[in-house]
N, CA and C atoms of all chains as a GROMACS GRO file, in nm:
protein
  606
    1UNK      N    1   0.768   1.884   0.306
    1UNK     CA    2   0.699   1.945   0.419
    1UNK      C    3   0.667   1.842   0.527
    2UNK      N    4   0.649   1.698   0.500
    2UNK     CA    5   0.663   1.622   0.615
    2UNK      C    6   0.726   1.615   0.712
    3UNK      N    7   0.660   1.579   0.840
    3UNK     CA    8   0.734   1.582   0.980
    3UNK      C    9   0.797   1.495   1.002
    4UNK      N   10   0.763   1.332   0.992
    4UNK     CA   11   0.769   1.236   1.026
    4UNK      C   12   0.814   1.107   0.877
    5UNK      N   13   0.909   1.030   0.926
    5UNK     CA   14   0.976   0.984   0.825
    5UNK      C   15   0.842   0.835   0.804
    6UNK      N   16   0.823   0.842   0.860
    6UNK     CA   17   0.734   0.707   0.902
    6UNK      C   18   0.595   0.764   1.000
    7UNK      N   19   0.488   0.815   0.959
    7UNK     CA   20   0.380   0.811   1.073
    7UNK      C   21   0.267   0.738   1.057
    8UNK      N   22   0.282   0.634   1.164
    8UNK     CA   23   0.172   0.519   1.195
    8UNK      C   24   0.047   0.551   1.251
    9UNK      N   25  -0.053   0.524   1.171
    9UNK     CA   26  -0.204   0.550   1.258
    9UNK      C   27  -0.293   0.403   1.266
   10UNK      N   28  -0.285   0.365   1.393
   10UNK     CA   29  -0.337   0.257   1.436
   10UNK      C   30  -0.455   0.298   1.467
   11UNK      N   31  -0.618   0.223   1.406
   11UNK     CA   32  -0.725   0.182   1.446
   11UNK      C   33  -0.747   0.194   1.573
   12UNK      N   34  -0.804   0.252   1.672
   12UNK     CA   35  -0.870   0.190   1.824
   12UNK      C   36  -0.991   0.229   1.831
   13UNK      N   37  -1.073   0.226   1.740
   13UNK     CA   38  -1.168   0.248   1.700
   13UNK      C   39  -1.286   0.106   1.802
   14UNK      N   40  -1.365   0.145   1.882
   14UNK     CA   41  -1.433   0.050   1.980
   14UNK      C   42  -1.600   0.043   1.921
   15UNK      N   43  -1.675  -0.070   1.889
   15UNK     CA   44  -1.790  -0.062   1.849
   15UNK      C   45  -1.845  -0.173   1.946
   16UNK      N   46  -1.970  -0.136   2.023
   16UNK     CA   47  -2.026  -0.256   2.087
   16UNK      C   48  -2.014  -0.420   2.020
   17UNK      N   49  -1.952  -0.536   2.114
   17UNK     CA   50  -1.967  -0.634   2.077
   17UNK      C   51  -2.001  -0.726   1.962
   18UNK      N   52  -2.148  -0.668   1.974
   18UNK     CA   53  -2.292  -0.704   1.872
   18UNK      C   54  -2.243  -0.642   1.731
   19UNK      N   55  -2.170  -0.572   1.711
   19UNK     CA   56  -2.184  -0.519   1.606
   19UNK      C   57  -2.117  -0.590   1.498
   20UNK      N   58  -2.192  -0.578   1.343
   20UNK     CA   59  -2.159  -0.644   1.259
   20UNK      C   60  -2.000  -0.653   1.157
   21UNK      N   61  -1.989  -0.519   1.158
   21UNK     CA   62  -1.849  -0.522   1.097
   21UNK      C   63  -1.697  -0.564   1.266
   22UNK      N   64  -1.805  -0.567   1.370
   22UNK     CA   65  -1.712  -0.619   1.478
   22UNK      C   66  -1.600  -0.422   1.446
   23UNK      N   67  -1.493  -0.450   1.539
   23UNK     CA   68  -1.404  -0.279   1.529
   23UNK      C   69  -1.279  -0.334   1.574
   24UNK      N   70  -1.211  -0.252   1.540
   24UNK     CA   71  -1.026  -0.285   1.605
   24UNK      C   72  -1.029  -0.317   1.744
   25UNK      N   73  -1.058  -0.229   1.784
   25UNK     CA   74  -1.029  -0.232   1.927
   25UNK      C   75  -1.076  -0.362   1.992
   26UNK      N   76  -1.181  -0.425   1.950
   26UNK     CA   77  -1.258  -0.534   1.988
   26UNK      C   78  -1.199  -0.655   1.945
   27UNK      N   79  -1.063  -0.621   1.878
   27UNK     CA   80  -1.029  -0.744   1.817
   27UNK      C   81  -0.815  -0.735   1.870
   28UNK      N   82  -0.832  -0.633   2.016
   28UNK     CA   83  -0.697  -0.566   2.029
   28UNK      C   84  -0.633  -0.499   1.992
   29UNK      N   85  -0.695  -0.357   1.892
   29UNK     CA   86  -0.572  -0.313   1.831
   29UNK      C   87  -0.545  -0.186   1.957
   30UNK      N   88  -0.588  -0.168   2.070
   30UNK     CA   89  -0.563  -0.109   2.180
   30UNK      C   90  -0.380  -0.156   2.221
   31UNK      N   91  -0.403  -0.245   2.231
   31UNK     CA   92  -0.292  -0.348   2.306
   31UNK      C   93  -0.115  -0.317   2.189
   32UNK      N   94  -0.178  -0.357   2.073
   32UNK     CA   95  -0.088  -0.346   1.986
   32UNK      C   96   0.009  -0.216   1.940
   33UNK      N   97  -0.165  -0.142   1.980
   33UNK     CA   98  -0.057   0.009   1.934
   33UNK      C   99   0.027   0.023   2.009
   34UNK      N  100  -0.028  -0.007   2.190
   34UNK     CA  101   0.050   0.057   2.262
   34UNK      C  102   0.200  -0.044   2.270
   35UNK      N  103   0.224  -0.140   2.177
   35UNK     CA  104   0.321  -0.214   2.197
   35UNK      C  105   0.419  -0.216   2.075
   36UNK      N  106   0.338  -0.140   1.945
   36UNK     CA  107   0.424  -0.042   1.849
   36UNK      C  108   0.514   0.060   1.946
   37UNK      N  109   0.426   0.123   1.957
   37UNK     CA  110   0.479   0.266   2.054
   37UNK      C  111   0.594   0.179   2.138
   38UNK      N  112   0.587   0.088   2.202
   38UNK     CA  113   0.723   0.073   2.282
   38UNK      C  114   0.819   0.037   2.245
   39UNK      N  115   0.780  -0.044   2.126
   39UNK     CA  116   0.914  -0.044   2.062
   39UNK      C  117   0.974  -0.023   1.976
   40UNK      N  118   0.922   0.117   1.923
   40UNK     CA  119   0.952   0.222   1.865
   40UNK      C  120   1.066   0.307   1.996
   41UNK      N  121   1.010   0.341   2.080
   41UNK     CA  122   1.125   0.381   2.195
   41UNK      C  123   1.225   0.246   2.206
   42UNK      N  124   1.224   0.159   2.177
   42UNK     CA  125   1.311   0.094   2.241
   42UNK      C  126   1.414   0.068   2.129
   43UNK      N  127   1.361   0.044   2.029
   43UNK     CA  128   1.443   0.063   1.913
   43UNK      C  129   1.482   0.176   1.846
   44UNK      N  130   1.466   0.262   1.904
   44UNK     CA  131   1.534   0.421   1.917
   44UNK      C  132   1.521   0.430   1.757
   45UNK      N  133   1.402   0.365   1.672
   45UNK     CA  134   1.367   0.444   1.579
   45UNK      C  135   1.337   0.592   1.531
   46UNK      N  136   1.383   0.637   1.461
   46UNK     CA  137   1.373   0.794   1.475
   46UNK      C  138   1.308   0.842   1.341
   47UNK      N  139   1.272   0.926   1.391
   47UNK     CA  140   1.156   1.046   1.233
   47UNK      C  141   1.002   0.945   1.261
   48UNK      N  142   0.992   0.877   1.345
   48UNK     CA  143   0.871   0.804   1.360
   48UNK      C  144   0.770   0.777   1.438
   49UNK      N  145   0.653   0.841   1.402
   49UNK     CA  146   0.529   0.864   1.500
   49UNK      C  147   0.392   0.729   1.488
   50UNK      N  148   0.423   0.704   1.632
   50UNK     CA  149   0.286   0.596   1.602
   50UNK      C  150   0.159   0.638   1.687
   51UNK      N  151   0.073   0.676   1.622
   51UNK     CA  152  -0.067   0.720   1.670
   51UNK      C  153  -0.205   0.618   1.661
   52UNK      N  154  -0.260   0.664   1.750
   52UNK     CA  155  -0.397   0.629   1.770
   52UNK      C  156  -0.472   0.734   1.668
   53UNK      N  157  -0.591   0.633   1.599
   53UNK     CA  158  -0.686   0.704   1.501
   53UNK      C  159  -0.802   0.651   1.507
   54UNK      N  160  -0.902   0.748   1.473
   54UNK     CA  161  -1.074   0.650   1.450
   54UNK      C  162  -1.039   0.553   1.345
   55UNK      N  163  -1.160   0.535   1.357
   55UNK     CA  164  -1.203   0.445   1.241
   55UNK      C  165  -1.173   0.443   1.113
   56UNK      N  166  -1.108   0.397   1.057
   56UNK     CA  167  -1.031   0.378   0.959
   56UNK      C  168  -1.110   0.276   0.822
   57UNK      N  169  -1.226   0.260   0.890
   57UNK     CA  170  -1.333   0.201   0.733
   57UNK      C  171  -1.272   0.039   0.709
   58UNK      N  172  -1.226   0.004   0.748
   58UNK     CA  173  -1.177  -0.136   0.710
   58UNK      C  174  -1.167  -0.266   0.831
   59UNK      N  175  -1.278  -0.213   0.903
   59UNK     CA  176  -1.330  -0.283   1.009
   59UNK      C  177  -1.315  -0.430   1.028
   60UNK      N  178  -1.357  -0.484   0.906
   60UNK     CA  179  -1.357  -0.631   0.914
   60UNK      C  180  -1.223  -0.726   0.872
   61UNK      N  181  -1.110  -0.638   0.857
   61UNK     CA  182  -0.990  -0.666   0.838
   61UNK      C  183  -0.907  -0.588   0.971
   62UNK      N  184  -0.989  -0.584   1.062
   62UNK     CA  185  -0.906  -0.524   1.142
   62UNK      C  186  -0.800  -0.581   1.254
   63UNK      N  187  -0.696  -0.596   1.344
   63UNK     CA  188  -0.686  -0.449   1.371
   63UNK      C  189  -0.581  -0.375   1.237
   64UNK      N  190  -0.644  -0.250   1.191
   64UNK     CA  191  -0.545  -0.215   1.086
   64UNK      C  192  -0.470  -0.084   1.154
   65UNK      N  193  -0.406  -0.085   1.052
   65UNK     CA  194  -0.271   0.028   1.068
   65UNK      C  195  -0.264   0.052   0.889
   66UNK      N  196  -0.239   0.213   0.908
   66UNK     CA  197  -0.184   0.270   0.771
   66UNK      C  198  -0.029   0.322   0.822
   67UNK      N  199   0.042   0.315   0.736
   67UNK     CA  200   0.186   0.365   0.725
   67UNK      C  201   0.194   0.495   0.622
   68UNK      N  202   0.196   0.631   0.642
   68UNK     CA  203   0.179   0.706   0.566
   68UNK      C  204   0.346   0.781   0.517
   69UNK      N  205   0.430   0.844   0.439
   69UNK     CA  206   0.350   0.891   0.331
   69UNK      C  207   0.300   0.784   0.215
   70UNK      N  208   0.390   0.646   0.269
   70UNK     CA  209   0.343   0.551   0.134
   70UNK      C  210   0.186   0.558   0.092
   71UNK      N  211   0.115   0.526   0.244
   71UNK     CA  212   0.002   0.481   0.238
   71UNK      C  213  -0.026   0.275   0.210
   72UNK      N  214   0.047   0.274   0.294
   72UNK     CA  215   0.072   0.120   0.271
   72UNK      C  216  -0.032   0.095   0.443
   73UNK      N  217  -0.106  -0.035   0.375
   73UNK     CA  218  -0.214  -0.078   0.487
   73UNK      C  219  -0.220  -0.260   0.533
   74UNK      N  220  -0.181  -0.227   0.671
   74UNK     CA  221  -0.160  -0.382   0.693
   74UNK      C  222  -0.256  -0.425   0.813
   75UNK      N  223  -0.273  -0.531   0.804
   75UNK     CA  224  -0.321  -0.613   0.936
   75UNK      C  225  -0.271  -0.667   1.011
   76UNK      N  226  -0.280  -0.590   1.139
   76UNK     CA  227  -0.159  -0.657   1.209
   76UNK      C  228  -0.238  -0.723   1.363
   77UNK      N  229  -0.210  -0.878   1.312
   77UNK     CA  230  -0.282  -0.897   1.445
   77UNK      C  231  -0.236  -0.934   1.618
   78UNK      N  232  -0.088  -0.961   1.603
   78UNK     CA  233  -0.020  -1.016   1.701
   78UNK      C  234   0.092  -0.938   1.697
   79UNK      N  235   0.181  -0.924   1.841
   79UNK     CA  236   0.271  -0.870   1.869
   79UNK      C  237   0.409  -0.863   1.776
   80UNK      N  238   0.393  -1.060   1.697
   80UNK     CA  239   0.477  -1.040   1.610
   80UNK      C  240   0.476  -1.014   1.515
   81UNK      N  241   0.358  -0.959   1.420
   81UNK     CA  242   0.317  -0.926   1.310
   81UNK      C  243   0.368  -0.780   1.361
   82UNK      N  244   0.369  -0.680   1.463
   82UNK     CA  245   0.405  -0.530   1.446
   82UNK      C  246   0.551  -0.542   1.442
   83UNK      N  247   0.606  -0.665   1.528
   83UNK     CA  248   0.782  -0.646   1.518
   83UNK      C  249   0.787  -0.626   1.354
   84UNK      N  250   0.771  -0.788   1.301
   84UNK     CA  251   0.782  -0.783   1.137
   84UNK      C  252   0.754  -0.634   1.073
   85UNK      N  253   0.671  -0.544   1.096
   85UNK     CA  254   0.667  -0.454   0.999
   85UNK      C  255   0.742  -0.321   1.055
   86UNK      N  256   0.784  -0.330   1.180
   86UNK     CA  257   0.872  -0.226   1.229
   86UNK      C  258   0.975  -0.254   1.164
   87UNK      N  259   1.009  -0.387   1.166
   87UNK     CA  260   1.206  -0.420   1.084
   87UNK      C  261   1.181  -0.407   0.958
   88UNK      N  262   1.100  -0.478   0.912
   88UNK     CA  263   1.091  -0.514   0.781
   88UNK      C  264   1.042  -0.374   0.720
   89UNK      N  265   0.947  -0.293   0.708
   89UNK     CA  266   0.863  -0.166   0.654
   89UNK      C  267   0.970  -0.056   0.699
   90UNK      N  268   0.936  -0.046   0.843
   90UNK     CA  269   0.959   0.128   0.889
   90UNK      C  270   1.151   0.095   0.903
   91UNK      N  271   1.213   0.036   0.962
   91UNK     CA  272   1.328   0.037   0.926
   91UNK      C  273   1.441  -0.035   0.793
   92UNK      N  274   1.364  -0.133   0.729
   92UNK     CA  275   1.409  -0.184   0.624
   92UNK      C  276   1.334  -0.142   0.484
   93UNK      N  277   1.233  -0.056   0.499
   93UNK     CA  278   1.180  -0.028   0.379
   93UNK      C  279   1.143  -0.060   0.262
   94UNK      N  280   1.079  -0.238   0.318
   94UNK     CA  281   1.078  -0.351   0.250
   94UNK      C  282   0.891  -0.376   0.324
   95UNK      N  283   0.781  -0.349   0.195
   95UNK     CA  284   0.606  -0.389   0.192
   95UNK      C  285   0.645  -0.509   0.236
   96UNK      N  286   0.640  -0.533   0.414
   96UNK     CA  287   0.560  -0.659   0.441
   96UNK      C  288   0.426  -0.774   0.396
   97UNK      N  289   0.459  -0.829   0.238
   97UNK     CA  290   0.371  -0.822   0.189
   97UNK      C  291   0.257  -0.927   0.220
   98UNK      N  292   0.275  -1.037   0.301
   98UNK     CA  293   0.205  -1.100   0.401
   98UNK      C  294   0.104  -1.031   0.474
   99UNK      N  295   0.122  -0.954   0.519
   99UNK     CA  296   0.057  -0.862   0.583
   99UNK      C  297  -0.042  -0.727   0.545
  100UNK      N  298  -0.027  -0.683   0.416
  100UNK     CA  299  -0.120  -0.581   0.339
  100UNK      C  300  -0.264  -0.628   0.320
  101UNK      N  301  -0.343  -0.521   0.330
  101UNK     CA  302  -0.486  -0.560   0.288
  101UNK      C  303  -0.503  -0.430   0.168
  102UNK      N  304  -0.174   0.132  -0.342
  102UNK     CA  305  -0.213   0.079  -0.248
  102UNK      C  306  -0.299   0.127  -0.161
  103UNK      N  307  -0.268   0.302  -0.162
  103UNK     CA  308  -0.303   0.342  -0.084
  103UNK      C  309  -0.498   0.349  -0.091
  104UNK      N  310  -0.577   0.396  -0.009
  104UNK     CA  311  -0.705   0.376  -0.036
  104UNK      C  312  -0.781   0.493  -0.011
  105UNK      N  313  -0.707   0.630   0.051
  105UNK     CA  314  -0.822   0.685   0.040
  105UNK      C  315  -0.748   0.812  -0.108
  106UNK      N  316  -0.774   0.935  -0.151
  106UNK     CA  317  -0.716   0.990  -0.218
  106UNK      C  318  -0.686   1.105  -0.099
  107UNK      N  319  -0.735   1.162  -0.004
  107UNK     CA  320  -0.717   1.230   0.073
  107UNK      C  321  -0.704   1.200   0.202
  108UNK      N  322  -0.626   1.178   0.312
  108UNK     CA  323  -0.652   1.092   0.457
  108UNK      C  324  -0.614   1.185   0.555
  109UNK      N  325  -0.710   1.236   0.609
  109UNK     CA  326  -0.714   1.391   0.677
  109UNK      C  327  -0.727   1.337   0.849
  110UNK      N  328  -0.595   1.401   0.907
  110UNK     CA  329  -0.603   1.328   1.025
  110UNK      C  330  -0.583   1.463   1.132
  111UNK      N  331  -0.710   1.507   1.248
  111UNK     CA  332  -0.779   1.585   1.307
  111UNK      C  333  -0.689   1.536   1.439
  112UNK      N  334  -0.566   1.631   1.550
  112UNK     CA  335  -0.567   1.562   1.652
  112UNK      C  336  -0.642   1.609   1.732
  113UNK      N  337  -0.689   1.509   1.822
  113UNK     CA  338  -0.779   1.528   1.915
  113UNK      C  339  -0.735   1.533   2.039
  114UNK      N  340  -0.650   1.558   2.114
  114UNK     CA  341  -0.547   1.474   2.196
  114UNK      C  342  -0.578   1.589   2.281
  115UNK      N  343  -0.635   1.578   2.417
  115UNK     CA  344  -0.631   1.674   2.529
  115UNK      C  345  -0.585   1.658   2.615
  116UNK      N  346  -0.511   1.783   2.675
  116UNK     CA  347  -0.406   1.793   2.798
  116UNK      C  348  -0.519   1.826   2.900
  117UNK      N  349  -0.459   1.848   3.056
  117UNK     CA  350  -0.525   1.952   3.109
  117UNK      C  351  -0.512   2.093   3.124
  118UNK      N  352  -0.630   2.196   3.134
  118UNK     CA  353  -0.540   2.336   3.110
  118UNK      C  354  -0.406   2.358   3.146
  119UNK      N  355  -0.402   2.363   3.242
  119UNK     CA  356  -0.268   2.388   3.307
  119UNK      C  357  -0.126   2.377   3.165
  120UNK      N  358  -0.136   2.227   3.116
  120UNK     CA  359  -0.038   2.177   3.044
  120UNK      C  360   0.030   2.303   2.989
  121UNK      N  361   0.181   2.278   2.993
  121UNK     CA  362   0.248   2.424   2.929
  121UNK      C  363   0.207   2.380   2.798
  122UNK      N  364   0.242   2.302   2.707
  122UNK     CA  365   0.205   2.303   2.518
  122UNK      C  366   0.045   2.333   2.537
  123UNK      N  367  -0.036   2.292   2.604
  123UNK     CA  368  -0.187   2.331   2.576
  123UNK      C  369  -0.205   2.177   2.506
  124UNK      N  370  -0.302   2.170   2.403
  124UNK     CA  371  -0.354   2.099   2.382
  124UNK      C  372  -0.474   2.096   2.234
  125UNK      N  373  -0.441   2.018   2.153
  125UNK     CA  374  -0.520   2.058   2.007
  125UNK      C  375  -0.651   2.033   2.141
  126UNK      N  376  -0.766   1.976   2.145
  126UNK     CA  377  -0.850   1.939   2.159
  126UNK      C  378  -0.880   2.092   2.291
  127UNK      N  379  -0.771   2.153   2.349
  127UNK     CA  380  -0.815   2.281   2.458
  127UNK      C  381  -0.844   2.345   2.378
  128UNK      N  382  -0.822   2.371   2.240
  128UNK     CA  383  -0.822   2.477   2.186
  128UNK      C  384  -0.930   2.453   2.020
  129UNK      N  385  -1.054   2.365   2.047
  129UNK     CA  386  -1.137   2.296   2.032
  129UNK      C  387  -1.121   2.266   1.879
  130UNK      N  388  -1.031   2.155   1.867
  130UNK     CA  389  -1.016   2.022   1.765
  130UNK      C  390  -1.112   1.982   1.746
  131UNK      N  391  -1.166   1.935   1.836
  131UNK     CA  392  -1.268   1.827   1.818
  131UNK      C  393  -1.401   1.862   1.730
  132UNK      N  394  -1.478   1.999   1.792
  132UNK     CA  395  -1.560   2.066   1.755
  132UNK      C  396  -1.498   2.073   1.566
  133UNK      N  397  -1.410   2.116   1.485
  133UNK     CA  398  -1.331   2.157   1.411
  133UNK      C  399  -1.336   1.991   1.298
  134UNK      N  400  -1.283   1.894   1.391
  134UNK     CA  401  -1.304   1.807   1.330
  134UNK      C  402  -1.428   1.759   1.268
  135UNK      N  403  -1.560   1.743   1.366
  135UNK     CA  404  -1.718   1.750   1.355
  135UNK      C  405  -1.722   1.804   1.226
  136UNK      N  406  -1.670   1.942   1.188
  136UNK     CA  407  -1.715   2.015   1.101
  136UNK      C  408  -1.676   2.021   0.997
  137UNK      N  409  -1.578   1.957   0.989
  137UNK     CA  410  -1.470   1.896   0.860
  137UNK      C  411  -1.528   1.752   0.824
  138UNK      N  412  -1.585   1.682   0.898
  138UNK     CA  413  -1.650   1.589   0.878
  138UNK      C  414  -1.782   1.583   0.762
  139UNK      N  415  -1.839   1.681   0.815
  139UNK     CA  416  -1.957   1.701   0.809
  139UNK      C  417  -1.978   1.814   0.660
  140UNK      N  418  -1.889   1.891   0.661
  140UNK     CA  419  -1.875   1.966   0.524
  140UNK      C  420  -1.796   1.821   0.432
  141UNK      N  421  -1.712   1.747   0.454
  141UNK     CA  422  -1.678   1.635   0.342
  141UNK      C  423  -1.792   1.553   0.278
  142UNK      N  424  -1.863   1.548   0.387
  142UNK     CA  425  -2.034   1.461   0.345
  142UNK      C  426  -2.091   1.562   0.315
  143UNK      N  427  -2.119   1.684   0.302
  143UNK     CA  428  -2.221   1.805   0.218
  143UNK      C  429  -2.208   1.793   0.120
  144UNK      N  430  -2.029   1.809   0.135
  144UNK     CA  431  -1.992   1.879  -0.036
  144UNK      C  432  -1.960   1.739  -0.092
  145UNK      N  433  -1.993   1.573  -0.069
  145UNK     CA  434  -1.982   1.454  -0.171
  145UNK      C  435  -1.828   1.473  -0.228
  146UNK      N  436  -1.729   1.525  -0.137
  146UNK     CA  437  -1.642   1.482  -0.173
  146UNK      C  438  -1.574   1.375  -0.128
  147UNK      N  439  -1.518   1.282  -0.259
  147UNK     CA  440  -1.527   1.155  -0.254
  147UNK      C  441  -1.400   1.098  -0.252
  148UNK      N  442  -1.358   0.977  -0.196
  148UNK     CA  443  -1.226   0.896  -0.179
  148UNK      C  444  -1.149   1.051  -0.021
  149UNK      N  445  -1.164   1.076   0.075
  149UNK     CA  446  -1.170   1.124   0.137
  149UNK      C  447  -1.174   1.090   0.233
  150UNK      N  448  -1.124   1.106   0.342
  150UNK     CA  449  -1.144   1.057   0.517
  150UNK      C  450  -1.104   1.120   0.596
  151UNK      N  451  -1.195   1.193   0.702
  151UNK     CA  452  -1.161   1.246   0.835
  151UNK      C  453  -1.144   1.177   0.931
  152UNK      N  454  -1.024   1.179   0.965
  152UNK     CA  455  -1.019   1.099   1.104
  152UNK      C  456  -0.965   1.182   1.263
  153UNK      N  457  -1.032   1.149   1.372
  153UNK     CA  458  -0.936   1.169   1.470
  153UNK      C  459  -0.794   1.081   1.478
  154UNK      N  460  -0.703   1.166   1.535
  154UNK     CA  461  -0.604   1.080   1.580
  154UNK      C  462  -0.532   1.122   1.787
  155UNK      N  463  -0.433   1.100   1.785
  155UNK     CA  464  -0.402   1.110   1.894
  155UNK      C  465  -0.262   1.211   1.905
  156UNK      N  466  -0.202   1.237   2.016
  156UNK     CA  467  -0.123   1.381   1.946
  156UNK      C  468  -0.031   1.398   1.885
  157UNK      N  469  -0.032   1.440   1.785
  157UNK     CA  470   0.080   1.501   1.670
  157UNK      C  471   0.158   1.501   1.703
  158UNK      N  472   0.222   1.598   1.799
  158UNK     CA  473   0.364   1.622   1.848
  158UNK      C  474   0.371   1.779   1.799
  159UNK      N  475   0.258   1.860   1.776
  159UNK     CA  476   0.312   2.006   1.746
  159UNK      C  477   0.162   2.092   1.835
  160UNK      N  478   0.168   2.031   1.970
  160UNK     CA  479   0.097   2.082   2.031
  160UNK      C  480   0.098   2.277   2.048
  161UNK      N  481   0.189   2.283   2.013
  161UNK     CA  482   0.165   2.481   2.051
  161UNK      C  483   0.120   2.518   1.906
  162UNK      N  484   0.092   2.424   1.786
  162UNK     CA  485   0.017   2.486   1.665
  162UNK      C  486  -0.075   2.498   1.709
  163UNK      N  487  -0.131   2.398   1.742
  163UNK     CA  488  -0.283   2.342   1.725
  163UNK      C  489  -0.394   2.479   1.718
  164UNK      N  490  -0.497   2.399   1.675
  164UNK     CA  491  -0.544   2.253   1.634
  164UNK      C  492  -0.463   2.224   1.490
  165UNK      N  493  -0.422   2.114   1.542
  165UNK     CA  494  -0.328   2.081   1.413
  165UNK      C  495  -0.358   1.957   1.359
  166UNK      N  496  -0.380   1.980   1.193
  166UNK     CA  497  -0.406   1.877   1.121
  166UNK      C  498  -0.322   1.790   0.995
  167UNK      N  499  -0.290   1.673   0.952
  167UNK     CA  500  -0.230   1.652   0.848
  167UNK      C  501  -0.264   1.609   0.771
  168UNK      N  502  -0.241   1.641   0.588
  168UNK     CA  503  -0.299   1.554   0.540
  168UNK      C  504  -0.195   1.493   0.443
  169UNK      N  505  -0.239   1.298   0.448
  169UNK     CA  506  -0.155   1.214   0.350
  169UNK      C  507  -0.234   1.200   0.235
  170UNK      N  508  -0.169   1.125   0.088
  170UNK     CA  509  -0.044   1.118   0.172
  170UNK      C  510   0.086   1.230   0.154
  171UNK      N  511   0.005   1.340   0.113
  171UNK     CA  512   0.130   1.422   0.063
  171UNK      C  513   0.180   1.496   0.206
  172UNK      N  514   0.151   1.488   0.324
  172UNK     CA  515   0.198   1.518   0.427
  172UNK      C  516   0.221   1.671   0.443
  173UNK      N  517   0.128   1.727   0.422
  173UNK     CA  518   0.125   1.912   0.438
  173UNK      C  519   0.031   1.902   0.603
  174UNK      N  520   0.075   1.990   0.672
  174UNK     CA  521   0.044   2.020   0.767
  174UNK      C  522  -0.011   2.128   0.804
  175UNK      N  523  -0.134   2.169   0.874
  175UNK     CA  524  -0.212   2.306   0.867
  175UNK      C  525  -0.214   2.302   1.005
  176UNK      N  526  -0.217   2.445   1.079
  176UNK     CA  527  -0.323   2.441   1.173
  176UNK      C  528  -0.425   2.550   1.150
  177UNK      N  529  -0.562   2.469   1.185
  177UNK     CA  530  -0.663   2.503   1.144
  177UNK      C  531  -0.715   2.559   1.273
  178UNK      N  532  -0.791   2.660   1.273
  178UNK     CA  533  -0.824   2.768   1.400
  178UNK      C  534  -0.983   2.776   1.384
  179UNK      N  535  -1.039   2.795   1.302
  179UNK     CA  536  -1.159   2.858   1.266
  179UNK      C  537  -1.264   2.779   1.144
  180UNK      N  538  -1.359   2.799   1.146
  180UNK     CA  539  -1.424   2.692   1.044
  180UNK      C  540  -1.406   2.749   0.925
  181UNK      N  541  -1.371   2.877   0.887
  181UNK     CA  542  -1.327   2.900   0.802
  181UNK      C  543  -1.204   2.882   0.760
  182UNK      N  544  -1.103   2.802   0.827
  182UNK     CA  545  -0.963   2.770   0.773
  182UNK      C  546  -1.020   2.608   0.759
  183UNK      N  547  -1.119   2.542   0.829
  183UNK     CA  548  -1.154   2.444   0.742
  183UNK      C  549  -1.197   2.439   0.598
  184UNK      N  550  -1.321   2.520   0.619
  184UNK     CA  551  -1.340   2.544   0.475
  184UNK      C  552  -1.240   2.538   0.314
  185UNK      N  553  -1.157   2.656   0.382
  185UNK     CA  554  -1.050   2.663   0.309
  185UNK      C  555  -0.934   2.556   0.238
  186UNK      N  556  -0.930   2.472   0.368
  186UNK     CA  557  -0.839   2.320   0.336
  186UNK      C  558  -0.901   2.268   0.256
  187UNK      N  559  -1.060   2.276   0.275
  187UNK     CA  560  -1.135   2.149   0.178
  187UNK      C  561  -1.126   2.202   0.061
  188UNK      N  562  -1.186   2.305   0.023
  188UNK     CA  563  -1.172   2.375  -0.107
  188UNK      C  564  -1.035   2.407  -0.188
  189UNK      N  565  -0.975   2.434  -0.140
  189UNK     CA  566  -0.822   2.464  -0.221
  189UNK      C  567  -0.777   2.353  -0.223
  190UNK      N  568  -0.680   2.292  -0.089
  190UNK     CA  569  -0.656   2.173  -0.086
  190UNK      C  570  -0.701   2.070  -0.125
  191UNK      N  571  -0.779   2.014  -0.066
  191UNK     CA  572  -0.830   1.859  -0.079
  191UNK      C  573  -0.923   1.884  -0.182
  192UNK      N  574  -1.008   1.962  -0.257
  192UNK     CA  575  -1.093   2.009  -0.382
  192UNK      C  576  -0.991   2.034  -0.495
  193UNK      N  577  -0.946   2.144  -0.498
  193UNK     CA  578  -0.839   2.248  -0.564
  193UNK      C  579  -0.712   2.170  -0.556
  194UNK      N  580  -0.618   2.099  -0.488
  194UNK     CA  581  -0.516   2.031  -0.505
  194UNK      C  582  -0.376   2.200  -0.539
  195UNK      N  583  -0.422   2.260  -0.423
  195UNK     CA  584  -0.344   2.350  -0.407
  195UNK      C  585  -0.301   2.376  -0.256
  196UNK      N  586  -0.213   2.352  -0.213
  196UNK     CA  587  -0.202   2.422  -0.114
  196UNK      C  588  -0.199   2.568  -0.013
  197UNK      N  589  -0.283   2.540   0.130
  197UNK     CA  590  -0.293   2.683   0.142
  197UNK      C  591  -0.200   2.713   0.234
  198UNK      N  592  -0.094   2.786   0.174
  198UNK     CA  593   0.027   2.831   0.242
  198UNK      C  594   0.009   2.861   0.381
  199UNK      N  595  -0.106   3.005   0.384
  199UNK     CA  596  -0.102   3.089   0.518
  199UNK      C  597  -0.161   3.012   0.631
  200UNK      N  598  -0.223   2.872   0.605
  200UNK     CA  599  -0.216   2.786   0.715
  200UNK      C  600  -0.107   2.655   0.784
  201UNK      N  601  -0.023   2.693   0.663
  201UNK     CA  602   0.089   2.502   0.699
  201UNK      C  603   0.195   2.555   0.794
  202UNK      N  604   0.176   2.447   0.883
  202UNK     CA  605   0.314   2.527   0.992
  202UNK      C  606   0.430   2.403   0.949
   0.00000   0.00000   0.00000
């Protein structure tokens, strides 16, 4: 019954500054998603949705991303940490395992 | 790996009226989500997570929800088709047909 061969839900979850568990968004995962998302179009990946989601509870490991139906959860903090798990995960189907929390 | 046992993802994603697909959130997601929230914390059901996300891609269901990681898809209309998800579904570990598009 799944839609999506691969659907990504990225953190942008924003918590004031001050706050103790700190939040994705505060730590870029704004930036990142939207740079999954592009190159997901650009790599004309297909069956694959990358979304924006709340809060995802794992704040202090953030910015996170779940990969569902596995349910595989990574931290991805830099532009090249999302390439790595686009090649490596969503098109090679190989647990970036550097990267799991 | 995965971490929650249920990962219930609410889109929230609003167009403006006009939009020809409409919009989960025109056709009040959000409110829907609140309440799915809020019955998961009544009823202490546990390993569980409501989240917003951003849009699905099956905007003329809506309000449309998914849940991983077994990837069944509902759209939910009424607080009583929430109800229903929590109890059969995500309680019961049955699916409720007359809502999965």
């Amino acid at each position: 019954m799944s839609f999506f061969k691969s659907h990504i839900f990225c953190c942008t979850n924003r918590r004031p500054d001050s706050a103790e568990r700190g939040s994705c968004a505060a730590r870029g995962s704004e930036e990142l998603r939207d740079y999954m998302k592009k190159r997901v179009r650009e790599l004309r990946i297909e069956e694959t949705r990358v979304n924006a989601a709340g809060c995802l509870d794992r704040c202090e490991l953030g910015p996170c991303i779940v990969i569902y139906p596995e349910g595989v959860w990574y931290s991805v903090k830099t532009k090249e940490d999302v390439d790595e798990v686009l090649r490596d995960h969503v098109m090679g189907g190989k647990v970036v395992e550097r990267l799991t929390i």
